[in-house]
Each structure stands twice: as structure tokens, then as C-alpha cells.
C-alpha positions as a Python dict, from the first residue, in 0.01 Angstrom:
ca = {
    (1, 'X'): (0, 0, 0),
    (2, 'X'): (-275, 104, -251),
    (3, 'X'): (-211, 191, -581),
    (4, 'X'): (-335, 563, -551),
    (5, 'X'): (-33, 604, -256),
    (6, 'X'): (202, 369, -503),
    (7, 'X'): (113, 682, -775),
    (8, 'X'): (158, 968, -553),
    (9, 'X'): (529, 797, -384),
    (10, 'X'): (643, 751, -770),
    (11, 'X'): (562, 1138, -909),
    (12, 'X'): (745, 1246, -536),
    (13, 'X'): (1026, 1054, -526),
    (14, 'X'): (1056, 1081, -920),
    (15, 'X'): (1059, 1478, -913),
    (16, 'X'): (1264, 1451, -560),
    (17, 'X'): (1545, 1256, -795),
    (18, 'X'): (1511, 1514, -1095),
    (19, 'X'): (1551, 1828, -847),
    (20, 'X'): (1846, 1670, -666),
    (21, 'X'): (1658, 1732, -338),
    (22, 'X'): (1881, 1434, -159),
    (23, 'X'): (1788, 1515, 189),
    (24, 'X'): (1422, 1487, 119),
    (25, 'X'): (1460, 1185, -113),
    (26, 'X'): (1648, 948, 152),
    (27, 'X'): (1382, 1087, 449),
    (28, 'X'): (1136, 934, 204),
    (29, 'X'): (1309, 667, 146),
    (30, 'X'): (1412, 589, 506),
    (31, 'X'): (1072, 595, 610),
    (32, 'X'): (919, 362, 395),
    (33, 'X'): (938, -62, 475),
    (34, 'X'): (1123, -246, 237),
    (35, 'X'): (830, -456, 81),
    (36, 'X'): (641, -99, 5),
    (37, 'X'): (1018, 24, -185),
    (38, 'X'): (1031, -254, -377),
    (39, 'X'): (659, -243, -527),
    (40, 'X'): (757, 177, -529),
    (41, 'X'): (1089, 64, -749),
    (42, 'X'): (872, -118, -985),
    (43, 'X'): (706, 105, -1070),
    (44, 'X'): (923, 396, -1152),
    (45, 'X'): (1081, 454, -1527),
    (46, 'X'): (1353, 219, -1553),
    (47, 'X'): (1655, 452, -1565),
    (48, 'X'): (1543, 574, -1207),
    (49, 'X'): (1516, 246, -1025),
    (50, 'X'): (1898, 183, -944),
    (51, 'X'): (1921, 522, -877),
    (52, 'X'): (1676, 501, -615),
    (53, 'X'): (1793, 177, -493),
    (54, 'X'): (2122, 347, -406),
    (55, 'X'): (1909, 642, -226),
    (56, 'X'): (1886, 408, 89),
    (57, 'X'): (2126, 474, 344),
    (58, 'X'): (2076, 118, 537),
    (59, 'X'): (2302, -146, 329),
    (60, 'X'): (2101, -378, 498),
    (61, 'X'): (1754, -216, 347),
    (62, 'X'): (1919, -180, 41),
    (63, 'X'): (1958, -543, 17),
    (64, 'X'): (1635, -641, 181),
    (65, 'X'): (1471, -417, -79),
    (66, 'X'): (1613, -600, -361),
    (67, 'X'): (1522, -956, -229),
    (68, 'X'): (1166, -825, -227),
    (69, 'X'): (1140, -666, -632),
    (70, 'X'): (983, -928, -829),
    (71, 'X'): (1210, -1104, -1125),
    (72, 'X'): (1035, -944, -1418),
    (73, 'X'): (1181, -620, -1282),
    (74, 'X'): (1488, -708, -1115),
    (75, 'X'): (1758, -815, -1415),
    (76, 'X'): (1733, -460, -1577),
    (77, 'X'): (1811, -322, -1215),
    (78, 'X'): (2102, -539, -1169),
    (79, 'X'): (2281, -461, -1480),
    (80, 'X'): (2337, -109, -1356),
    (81, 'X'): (2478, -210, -1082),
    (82, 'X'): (2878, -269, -1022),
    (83, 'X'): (3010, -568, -935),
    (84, 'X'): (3113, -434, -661),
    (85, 'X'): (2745, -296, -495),
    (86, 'X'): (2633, -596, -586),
    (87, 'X'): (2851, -816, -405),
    (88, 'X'): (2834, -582, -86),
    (89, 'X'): (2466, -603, -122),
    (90, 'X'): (2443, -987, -178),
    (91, 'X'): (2648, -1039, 137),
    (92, 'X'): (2395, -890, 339),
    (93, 'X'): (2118, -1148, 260),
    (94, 'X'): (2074, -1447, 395),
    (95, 'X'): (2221, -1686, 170),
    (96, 'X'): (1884, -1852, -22),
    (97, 'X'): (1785, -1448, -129),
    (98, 'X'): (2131, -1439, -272),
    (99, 'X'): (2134, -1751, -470),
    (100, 'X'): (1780, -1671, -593),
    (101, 'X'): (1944, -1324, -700),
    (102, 'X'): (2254, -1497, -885),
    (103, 'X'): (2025, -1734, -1055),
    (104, 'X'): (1923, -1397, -1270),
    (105, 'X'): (2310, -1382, -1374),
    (106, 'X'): (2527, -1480, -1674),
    (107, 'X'): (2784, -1778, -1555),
    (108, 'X'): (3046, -1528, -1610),
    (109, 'X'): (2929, -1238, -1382),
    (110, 'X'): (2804, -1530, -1101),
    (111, 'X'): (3146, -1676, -1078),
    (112, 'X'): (3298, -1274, -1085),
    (113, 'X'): (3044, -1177, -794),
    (114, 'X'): (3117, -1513, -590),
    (115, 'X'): (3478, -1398, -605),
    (116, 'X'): (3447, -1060, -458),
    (117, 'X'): (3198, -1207, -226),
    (118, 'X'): (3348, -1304, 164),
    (119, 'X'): (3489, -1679, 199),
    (120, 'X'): (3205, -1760, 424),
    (121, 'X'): (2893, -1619, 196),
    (122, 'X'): (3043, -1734, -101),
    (123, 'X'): (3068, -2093, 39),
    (124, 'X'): (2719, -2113, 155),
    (125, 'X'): (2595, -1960, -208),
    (126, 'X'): (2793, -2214, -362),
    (127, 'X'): (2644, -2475, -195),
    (128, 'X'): (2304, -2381, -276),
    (129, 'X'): (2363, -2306, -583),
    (130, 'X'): (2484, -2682, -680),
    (131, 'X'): (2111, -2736, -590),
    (132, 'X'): (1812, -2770, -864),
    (133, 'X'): (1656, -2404, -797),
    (134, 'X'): (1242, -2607, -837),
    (135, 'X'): (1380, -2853, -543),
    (136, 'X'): (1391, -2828, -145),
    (137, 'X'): (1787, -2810, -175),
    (138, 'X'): (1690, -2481, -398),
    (139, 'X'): (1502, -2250, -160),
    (140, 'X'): (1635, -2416, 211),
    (141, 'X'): (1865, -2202, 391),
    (142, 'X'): (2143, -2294, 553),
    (143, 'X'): (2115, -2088, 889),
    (144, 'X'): (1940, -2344, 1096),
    (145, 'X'): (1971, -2410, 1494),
    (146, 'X'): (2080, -2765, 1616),
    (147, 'X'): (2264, -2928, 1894),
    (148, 'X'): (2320, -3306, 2002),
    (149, 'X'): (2099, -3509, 2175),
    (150, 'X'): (2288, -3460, 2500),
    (151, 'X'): (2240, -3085, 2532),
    (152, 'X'): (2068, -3008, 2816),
    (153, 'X'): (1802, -2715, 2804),
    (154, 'X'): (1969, -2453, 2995),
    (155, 'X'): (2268, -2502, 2759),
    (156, 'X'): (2042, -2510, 2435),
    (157, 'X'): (1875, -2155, 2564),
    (158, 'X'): (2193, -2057, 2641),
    (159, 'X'): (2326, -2116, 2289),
    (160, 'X'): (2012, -1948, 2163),
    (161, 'X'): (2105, -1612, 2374),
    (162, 'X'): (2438, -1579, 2258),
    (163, 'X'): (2381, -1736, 1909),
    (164, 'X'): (2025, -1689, 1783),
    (165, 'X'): (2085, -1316, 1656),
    (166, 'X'): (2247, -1499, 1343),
    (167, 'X'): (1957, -1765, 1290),
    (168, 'X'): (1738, -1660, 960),
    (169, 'X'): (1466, -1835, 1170),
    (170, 'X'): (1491, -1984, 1560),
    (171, 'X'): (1146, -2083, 1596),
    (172, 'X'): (1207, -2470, 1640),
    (173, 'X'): (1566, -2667, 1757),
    (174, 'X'): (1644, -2957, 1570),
    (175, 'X'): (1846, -3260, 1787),
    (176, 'X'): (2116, -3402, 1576),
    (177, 'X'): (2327, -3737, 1675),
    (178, 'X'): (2710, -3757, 1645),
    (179, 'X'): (2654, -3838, 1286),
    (180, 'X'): (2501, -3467, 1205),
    (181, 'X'): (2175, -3678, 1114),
    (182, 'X'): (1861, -3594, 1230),
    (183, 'X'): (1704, -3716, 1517),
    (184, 'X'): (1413, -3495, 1684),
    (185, 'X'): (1332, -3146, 1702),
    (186, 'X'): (1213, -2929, 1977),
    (187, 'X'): (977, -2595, 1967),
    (188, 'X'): (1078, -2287, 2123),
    (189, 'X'): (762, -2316, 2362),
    (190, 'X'): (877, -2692, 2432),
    (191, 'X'): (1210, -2544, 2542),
    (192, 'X'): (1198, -2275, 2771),
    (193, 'X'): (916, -2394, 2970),
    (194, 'X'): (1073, -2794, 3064),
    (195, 'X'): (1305, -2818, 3316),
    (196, 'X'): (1694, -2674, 3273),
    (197, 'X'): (1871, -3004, 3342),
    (198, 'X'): (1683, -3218, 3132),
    (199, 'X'): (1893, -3313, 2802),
    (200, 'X'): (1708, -3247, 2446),
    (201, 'X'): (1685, -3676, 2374),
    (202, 'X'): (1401, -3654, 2668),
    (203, 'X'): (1181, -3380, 2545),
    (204, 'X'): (1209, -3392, 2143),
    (205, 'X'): (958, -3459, 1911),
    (206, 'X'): (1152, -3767, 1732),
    (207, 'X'): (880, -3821, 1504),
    (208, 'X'): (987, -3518, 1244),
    (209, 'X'): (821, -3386, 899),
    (210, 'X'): (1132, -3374, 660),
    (211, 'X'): (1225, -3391, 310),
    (212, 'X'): (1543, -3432, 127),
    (213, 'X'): (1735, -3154, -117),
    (214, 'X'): (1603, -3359, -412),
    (215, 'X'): (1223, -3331, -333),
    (216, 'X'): (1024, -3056, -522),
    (217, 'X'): (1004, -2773, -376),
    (218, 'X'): (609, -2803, -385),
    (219, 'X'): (634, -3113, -144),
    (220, 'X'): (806, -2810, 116),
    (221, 'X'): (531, -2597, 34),
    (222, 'X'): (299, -2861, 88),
    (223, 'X'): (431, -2998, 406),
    (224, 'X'): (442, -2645, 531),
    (225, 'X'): (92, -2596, 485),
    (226, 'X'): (-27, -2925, 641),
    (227, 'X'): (104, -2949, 926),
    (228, 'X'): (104, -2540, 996),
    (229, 'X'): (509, -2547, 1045),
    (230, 'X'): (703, -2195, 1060),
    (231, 'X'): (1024, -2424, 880),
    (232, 'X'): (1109, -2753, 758),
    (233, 'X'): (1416, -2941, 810),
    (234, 'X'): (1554, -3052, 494),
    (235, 'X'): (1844, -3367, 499),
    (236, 'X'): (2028, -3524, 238),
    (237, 'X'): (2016, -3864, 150),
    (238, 'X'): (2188, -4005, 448),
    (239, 'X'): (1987, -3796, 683),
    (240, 'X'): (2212, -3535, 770),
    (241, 'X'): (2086, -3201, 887),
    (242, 'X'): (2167, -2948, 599),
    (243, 'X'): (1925, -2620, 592),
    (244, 'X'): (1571, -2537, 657),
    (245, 'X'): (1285, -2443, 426),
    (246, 'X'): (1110, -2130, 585),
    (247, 'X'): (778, -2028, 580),
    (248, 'X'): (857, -1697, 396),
    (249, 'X'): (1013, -1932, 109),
    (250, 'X'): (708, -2142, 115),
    (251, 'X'): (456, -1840, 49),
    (252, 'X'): (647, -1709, -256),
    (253, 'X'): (642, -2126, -417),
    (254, 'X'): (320, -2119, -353),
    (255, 'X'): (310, -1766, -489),
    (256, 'X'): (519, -1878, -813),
    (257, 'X'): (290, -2188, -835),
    (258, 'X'): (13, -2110, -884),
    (259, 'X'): (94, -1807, -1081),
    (260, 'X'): (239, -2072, -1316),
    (261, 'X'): (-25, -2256, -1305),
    (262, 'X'): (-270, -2011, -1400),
    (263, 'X'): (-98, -1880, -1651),
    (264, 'X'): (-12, -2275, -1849),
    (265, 'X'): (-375, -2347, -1789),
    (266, 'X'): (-473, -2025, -1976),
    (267, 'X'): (-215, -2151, -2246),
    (268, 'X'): (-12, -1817, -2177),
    (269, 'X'): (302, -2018, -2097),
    (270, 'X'): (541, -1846, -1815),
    (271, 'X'): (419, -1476, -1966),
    (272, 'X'): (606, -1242, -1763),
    (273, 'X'): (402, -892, -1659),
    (274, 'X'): (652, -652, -1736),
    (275, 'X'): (550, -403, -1997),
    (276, 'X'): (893, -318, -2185),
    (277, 'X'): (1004, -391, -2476),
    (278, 'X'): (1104, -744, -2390),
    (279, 'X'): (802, -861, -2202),
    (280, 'X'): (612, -820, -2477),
    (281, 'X'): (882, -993, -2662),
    (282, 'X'): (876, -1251, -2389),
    (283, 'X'): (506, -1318, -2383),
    (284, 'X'): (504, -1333, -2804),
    (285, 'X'): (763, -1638, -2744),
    (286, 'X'): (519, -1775, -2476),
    (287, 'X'): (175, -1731, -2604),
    (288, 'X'): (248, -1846, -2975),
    (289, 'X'): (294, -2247, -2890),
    (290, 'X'): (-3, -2243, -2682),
    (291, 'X'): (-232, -2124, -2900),
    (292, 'X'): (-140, -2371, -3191),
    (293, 'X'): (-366, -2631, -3009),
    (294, 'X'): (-662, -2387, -3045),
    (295, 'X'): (-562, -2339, -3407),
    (296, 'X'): (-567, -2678, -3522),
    (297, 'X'): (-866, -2746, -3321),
    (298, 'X'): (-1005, -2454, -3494),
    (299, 'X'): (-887, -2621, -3865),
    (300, 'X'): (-1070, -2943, -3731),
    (301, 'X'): (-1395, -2833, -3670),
    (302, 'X'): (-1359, -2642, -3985),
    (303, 'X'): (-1336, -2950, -4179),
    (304, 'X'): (-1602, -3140, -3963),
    (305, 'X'): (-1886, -2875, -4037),
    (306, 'X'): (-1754, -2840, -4427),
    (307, 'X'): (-1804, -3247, -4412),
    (308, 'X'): (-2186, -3166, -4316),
    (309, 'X'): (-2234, -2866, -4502),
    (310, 'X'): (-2516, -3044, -4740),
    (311, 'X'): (-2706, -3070, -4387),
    (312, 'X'): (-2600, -2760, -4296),
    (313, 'X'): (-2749, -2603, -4590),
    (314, 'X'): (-3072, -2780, -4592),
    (315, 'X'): (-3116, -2663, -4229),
    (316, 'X'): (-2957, -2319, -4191),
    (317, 'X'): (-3114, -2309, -3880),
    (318, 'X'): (-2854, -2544, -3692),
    (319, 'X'): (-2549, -2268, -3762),
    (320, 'X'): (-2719, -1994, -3512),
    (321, 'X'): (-2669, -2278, -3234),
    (322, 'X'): (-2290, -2395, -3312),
    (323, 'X'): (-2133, -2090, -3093),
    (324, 'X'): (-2352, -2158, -2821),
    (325, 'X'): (-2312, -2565, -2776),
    (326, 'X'): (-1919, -2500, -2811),
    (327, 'X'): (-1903, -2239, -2581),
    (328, 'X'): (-2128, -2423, -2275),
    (329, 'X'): (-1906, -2715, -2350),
    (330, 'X'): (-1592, -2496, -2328),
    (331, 'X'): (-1718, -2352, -2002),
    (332, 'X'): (-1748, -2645, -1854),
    (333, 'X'): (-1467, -2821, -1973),
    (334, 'X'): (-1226, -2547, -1825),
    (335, 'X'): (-1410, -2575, -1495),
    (336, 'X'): (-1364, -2923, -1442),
    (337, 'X'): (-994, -2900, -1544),
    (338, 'X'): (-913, -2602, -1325),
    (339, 'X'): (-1115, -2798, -1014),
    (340, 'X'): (-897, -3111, -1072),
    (341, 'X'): (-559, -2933, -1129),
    (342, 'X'): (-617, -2786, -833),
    (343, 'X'): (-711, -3043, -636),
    (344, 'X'): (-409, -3232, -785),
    (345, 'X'): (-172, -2917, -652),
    (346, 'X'): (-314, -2895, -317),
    (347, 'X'): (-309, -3298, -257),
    (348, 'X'): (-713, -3338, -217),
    (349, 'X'): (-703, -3529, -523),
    (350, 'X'): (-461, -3848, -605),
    (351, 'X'): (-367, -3988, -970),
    (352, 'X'): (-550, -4367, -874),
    (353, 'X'): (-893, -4176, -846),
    (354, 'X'): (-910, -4117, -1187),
    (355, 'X'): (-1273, -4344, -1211),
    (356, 'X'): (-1389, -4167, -937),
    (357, 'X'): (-1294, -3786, -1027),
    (358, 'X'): (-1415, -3885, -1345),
    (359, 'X'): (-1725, -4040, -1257),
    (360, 'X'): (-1810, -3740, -1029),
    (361, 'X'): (-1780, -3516, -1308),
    (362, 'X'): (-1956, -3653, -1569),
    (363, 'X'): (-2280, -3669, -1341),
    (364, 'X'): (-2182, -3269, -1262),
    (365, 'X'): (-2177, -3253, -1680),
    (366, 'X'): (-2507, -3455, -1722),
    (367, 'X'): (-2723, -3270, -1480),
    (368, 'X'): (-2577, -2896, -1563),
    (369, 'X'): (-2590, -3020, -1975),
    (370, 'X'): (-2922, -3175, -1939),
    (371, 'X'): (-3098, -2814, -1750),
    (372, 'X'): (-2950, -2626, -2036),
    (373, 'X'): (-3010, -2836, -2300),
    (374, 'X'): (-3376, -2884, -2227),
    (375, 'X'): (-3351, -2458, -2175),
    (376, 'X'): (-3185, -2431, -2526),
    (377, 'X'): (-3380, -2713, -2680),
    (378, 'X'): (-3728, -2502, -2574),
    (379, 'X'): (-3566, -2182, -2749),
    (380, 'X'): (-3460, -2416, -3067),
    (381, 'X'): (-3794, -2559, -3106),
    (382, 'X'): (-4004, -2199, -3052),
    (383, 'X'): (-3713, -2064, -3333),
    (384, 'X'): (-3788, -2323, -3555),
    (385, 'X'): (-4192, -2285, -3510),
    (386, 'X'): (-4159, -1906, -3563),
    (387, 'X'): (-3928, -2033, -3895),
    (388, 'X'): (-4120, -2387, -4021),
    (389, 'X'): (-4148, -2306, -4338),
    (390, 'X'): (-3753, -2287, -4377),
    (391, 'X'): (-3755, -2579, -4168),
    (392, 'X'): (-3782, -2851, -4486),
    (393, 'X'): (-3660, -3171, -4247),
    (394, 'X'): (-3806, -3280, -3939),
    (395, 'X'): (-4012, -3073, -3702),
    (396, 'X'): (-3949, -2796, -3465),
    (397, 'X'): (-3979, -3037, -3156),
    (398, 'X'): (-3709, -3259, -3302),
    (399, 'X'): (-3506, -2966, -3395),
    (400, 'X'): (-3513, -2881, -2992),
    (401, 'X'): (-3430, -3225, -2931),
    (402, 'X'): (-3138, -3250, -3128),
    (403, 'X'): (-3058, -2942, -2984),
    (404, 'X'): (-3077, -3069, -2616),
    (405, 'X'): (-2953, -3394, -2711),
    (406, 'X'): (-2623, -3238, -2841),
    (407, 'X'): (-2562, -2970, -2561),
    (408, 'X'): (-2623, -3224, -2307),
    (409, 'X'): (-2378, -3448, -2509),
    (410, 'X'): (-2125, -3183, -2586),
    (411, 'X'): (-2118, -3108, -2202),
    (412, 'X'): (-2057, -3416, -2069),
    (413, 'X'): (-1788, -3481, -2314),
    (414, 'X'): (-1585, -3197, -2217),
    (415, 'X'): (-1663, -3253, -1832),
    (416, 'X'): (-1507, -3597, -1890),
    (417, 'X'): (-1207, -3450, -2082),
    (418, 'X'): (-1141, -3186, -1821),
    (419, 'X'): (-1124, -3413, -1550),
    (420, 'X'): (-918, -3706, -1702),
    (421, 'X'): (-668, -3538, -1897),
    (422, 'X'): (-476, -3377, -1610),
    (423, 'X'): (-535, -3682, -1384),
    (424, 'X'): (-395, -3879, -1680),
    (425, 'X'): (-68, -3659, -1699),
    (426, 'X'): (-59, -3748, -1331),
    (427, 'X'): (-11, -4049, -1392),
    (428, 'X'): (297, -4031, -1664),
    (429, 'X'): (440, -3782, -1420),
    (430, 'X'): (367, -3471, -1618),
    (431, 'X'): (278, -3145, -1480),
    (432, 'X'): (-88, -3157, -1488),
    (433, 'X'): (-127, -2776, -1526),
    (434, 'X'): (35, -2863, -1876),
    (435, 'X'): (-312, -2997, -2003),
    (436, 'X'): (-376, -2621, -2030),
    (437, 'X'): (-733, -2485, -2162),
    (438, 'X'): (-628, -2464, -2477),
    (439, 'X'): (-602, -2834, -2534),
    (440, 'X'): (-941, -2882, -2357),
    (441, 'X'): (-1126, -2651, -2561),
    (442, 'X'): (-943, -2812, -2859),
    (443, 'X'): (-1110, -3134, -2797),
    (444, 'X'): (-1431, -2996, -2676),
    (445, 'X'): (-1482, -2798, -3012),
    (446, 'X'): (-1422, -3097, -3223),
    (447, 'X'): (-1636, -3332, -3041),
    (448, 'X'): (-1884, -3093, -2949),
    (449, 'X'): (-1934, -3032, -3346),
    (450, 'X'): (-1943, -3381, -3424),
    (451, 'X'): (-2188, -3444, -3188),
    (452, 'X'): (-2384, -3166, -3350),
    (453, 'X'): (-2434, -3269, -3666),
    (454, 'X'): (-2418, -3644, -3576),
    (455, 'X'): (-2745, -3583, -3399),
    (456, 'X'): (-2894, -3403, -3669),
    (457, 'X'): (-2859, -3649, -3887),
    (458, 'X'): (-3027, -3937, -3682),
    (459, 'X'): (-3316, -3694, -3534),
    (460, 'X'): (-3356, -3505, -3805),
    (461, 'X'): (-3308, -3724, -4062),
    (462, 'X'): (-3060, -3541, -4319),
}
């Protein structure tokens, strides 16, 4: 859905609401997919969206509408409503929607809803919920299909028949032993087209992609993506069957991810969107440790040029150039740290290349510094012709030298500290997204001014 037909649904159903025109408002409402009401709720005024919500005949809507409104939105929406809606509503997802929904909650409301919640439901949210919500135990669900190794297949499609209508996802079979752990797993395709006596130990695939309930949930998203699986079996530490990561889980990690991602390597923290009161609030808190690097690196450089201000002031000249070398450098500092951090996300890239990365990307740093530093350099030196008789220390082709010479430098250097620095928090086990821009262009200002002057002083002679 566009956003011109997102504006148009919002002034209808919001004037629809105001004129009490119920009949017209649910036929709306009844008409439209879940996905497309929950991007509608967002964007209503707040103190219509539960309203709305409750518009929808379908319980089962309802609650499929709620899994899909984002979680900047979705806390002000479930404070108005009851306990009670919400615990009809949160029985009517499957049971990794409703833990991600409870994780929004106060301890004291979760353990209210959980009791109002049916024995069943409330035992499988429970469950999940002992689970670390960033690990594969925190997004699996625990609706999967699997029989023992003895089945045979006209049983197994048999089971599926009668069965399979309360699956979250039936796409693949998984073979457990006696012991509940995992053996093999079977595809759908696999199944109904092998013979109907034939037990599930002769046909499964026993070689299966798994990972346990402690493994990040990236490593699922990952996995997922590799090997082009609709779910993942997820076991404990023995091996024993205990949910499934689904493909519709794995989009929004790698949804969240990267969203994350962006948003630390922009030195925005975990921002949030929302435009209320408290997001702004929100972001304040986020934003304002971030950009401390950037402040003392600004304080740094400070101090560096004040330390060459006597060469400063006997060529002005060099302060029309300082925005330009930090900024190339900055450029291309940020590129080779978003190209690495991604590379380190998507598993192109491994901490023990860290030469190699580097190596690449200093020779990327040289070549693009050295073009634009000779460009630069040419522009310096026709400056400083047009100006010679302000120019009282060298001449206006070592003036374009030192320019060139210190672009080139100021390049490479921030190349090089794009690329190692995440590959280096690889390596302690830190989030490499972490080494955010704003550390980067920290370090590239610094340098890059240092360089500066540093070559002005040898080429130039001041």
C-alpha cells in the first residue's frame, strides 16, 4: 500500500470513527489484509488506534493485526487495552507473536495476562519466554511437526491430514528417535511422492541444518538464508527437538538487524521512529552518547591545528583545504566500514582475514586518494599561483604537493581504520556495528589534520 492510499484510508476511517458510522467503518475494516491495518493503525492519532483495533469483527484479525504494528507504536496501543482483550487476543497467536507482544509488558501485567491466559498458551509462552529474546530459543515456535523414525509415510500424511491445520508451518517433517532427539527430517515433496509403506528412517535427510536455543538469533537468520530453508529446527543441548525458527521470523531479524545496524553505524543508537513526545525523548537518550566521540574528536583536531597555528598563519592558504581533506577521508572511511560490517553480518567476511580485508582496502584508499589528491593538488598549486605573493614559503607546486601528499595520506589512513576496527571488535567478540561512524570519523579527523600540517612542514618548510 502507497502512502497516498495510507492518507486517504486514515482521513476515511478517521471521520467514519468521529461520525459513528459503525457499519461502514467495520466494511472498511473487514476488507482490508491485516499487514495494510496495521501500517493504517500507525498512522492514525493515537487516541483512535485501539479504537480501531476493536472495529474488527475477526478475533483472529484482530490479533493478527497486532502481531504485524511495529514496536515503536504498539506499547501506547496496549495500554488501552484490558487485561482481558488482551489475553483473548494473545491466545489467538501463535505462541512466538505472543511472547514478542509480552516482552513490551511490565513483570506485573505479564504475569496478570499469563494468568487469564488458557493452561495450554500460557505454558508454551512461558516456555519461550525463559528464553533470551536476541537467541534462537527467543523467536522459535513451538508448533512444529515430528514423528519417530518408524512412521511409515502413509501414517505421517495421515497425521498431517488430521493434524496439520494446527502446525504454524508444515512445510518439512522432522524424524525424532525415542529420545525426542533429532534425527532427520523429511520435505513435504519428499513425502507424498515415496512410497506409503516405506518408514521415515529410509527416506530422511539425516544430515540436518540446526542450531540450539542458545545460538543468536542471527545464526537462524543466517542459516535460513543459506541454505534457502522455509524453517529451522532448533534443539537444546542434548539434541532434543523443541520448536522451529520460521522464515517469517527470520525476515523481521534480518529486518531488526540491519535496522540496528544502520542506525549504531550512524551513531544514532537504537533511535526509535515514532514522532511523540517520547520518541523524541527516546532518540535524545540515544543520539547524545554517540555523538561524544565526534565531540572530542572535534576538541582534538582543535588543539592539533592551534599547535600549528604559527604555520597556519604564515600560510593562510592551507585553511581553505582542511574541510575538504577531512571530508574525502571521512567518506571513505565510512565506506570501508559499512562494506566490512556488512560483510561481517552476512558471513562473506571472517575475523582471521583481518591482513587481507585490510590489505585490500588500503590499495582501494591509495588509488581513489592518489586520483584525488593529484586532482586537488592541481587546484592547490593553480590557487597558490593566482595567490604567490601571499604565498611567503615554498612554491605553488609544493603547495599542490603537500596537498596531494596529505589527501592521499589522509585517505588511506581512514580506509585502513574503517576496515580494521570492526574486524578488530570481531575478534574480542564485540558487535562490530558498534565501531559506528562516529568513531571512524573521530580518528580520521585527527589523523587526517596531523597529516596536514605534518606535510607542510617537511614540503613546505615552516
Amino acid at each position: 500500500m502507497s502512502h497516498q492510499p495510507v492518507k486517504v484510508l486514515v482521513d476515511t476511517v478517521v471521520k467514519l470513527e468521529r461520525r459513528g458510522a459503525q457499519k461502514s467503518l467495520r466494511k472498511i475494516l473487514n476488507g482490508t489484509r491485516p499487514a495494510d491495518l496495521a501500517r493504517l493503525i500507525r498512522f492514525l492519532p493515537e487516541p483512535h488506534r485501539a479504537k480501531i483495533l476493536r472495529q474488527i469483527e475477526d478475533i483472529a484479525s484482530r490479533a493478527e493485526v497486532l502481531t504485524e504494528i511495529e514496536h515503536d507504536v504498539l506499547p501506547s496501543i496496549l495500554e488501552q487495552l484490558s487485561d482481558d482483550e488482551l489475553a483473548r487476543l494473545l491466545e489467538e497467536m501463535v505462541s512466538d507473536d505472543a511472547v514478542d507482544v509480552l516482552a513490551l509488558l511490565d513483570d506485573e501485567r505479564k504475569e496478570r495476562l499469563l494468568g487469564l491466559m488458557r493452561r495450554e498458551d500460557m505454558h508454551e509462552a512461558e516456555l519461550l519466554l525463559r528464553f533470551d529474546p536476541e537467541s534462537a530459543g527467543g523467536i522459535m515456535s513451538p508448533d512444529f511437526f515430528s514423528l519417530g523414525e518408524s512412521v511409515t509415510v502413509a501414517e505421517a500424511i495421515e497425521f498431517l491430514q488430521t493434524q496439520g491445520s494446527d502446525l504454524e508451518m508444515a512445510f518439512y517433517l522432522y524424524v525424532t528417535n525415542d529420545h525426542d532427539h533429532l534425527v532427520g527430517v523429511v520435505s513435504l515433496r519428499q513425502l507424498v511422492i515415496s512410497p506409503p509403506d516405506r518408514p521415515l528412517a529410509e527416506i530422511m535427510e539425516p544430515d540436518v541444518v540446526r542450531v540450539k536455543t542458545s545460538d543468536d538469533r542471527e545464526a537462524v537468520s543466517w542459516l535460513v538464508a543459506r541454505y534457502n530453508l522455509l524453517a529451522l529446527p532448533v534443539v537444546d543441548d542434548s539434541n532434543r527437538l523443541v520448536g522451529i525458527g520460521t522464515v517469517d521470523d527470520v525476515i523481521d531479524v534480518i529486518r531488526e538487524e540491519a535496522t540496528e545496524d544502520m542506525f549504531r553505524m550512524a551513531g544514532a543508537g537504537d533511535a526509535p521512529i515514532a514522532l511523540d513526545a517520547s520518541g523524541v525523548l527516546q532518540s535524545i537518550r540515544s543520539r547524545l552518547p554517540w555523538l561524544f566521540a565526534s565531540w572530542i574528536g572535534g576538541i582534538g583536531a582543535s588543539f592539533i591545528i592551534h599547535g600549528f597555528e604559527e604555520q597556519l598563519a604564515k600560510v593562510a592558504l592551507m585553511a581553505a583545504f582542511i574541510p575538504v581533506i577531512i571530508g574525502m577521508g571521512g567518506n571513505i572511511g565510512t565506506q570501508s566500514l559499512t562494506i566490512v560490517t556488512r560483510g561481517l553480518a552476512l558471513g562473506q567476511l571472517q575475523a582471521d582475514q583481518l591482513l587481507r580485508v585490510v590489505s585490500r582496502e588500503l590499495l582501494v584508499g591509495l588509488a581513489c586518494g592518489a586520483f584525488y589528491g593529484i586532482l586537488l593538488g592541481g587546484v592547490g598549486a593553480l590557487v597558490a599561483h593566482l595567490d604567490a605573493e601571499n604565498l611567503r614559503f615554498g612554491d605553488p607546486l609544493s603547495f599542490g604537493l603537500t596537498i596531494t601528499v596529505s589527501l592521499c595520506a589522509a585517505m588511506v589512513i581512514a580506509a585502513v581504520v574503517g576496515s580494521s576496527v570492526p574486524m578488530l571488535f570481531q575478534r574480542l567478540s564485540i558487535d562490530p556495528a558498534v565501531a559506528t561512524g562516529p568513531f571512524v570519523t573521530t580518528a580520521v579527523d585527527v589523523l587526517g589534520v596531523l597529516v596536514y600540517f605534518a606535510s607542510a612542514s617537511v614540503l613546505l618548510g615552516i
